[in-house]
N, C-alpha and C positions, 0 to 999 in steps of 0.2 A: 920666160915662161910665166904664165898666169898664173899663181895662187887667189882662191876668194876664199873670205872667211866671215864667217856668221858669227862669231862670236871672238870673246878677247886669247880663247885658250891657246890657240896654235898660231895668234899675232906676235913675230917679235918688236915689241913695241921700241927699244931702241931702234933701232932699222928703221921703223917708218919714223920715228922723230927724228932721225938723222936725215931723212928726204926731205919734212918740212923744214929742217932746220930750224927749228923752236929755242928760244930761251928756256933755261930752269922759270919763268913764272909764266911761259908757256907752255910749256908741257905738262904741267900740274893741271890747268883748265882743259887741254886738250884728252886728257887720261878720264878726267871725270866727265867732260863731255861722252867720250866712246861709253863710259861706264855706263852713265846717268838718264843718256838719250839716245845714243846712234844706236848700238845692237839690242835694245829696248825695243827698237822702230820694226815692229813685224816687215818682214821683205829687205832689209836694208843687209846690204853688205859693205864688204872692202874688197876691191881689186887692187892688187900687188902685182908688176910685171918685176921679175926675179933674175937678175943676171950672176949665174956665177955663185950662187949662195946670198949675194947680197939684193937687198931692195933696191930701185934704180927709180921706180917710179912707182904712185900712189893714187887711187881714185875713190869715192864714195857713191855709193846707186842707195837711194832710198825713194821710198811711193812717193809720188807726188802728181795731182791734178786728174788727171786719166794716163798716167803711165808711172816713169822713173825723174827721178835728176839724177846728174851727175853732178858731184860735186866735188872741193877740196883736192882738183887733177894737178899734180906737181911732180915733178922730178928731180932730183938730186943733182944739184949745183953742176958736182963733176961729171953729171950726165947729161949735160945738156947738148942739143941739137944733134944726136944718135939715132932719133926717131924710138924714143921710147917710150915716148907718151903716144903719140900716136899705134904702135904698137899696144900698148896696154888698152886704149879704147876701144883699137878693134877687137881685138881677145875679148875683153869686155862685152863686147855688142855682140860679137858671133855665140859667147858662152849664156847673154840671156836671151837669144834669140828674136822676139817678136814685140811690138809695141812698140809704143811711144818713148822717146828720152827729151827731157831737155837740159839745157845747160846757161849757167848763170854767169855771165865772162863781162870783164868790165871792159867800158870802150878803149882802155888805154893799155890792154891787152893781147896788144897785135899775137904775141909768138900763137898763146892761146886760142885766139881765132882761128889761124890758121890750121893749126892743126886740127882742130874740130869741122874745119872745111873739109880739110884732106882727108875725114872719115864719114864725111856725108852728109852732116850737120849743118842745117840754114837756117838763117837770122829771120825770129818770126817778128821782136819786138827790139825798141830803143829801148823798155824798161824792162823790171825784173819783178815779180811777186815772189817773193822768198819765200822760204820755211816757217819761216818766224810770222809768216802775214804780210811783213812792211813790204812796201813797193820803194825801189831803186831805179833813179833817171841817169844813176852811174852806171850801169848794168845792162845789159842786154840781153836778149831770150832767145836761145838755137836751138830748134830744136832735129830729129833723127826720127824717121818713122820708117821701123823695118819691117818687113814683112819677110817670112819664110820661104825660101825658094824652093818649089816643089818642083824638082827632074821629072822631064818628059818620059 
């Protein structure tokens, strides 16, 4: 099931570090990151696909370009290849409905790929223009362009 949250109050933030699986000197940057700048960022959320009570998979939407990125898409070790990332993006995509997304996937990131294929997403670029500005020749640019489907 899909949880999004706008802010840190109803995030169990163990849960989601247990999906990144972070170090203690990782998770100290990654707290003050969410604090400092992600739900700071007007438009930006977090998508949680929820199995069971517990987090299984994790993604980030914030404005970017003329639409969204997705960013920070992972899944919990023991959840791997259940299709729960790809589950979460679609939820994801259906629950923001319309515009632009792109996504920031390094080329040595087959599983990643694919499953961004499997939800509709096509490779625009070899490089990447980040958040931060910099451009990445490790990186590549997918992006999804949905439009709403109006019933006859």
């Amino acid at each position: 099931m899909l949880q999004i949250h706008n802010n840190m109050k109803a995030l169990d933030l163990e849960s989601l570090i247990n999906v990144y699986g972070l170090s203690a000197q990782e998770e100290q940057s990654f707290v003050n990151y969410l604090q400092e700048v992600f739900f700071r960022t007007k438009g930006a959320v977090y998508c949680i696909w929820v199995l069971n009570g517990c987090y299984v998979s994790a993604l980030r939407l914030e404005p970017y370009a003329d639409g969204m990125v997705l960013a920070g898409l992972k899944t919990a070790k023991d959840a791997w290849g259940k299709g729960y990332a790809t589950a979460l993006i679609r939820s994801a995509m259906e629950w923001l409905g319309t515009g632009k997304v792109y996504s920031h996937i390094h080329h040595y990131n087959k599983a990643s790929i694919a499953v961004h294929q499997r939800c509709g997403f096509r490779k625009i670029s070899d490089t990447a223009r980040l958040l931060d500005g910099s451009v990445s020749s490790e990186i590549g640019t997918y992006l999804l362009e949905m439009e709403r489907h109006i019933p006859d």
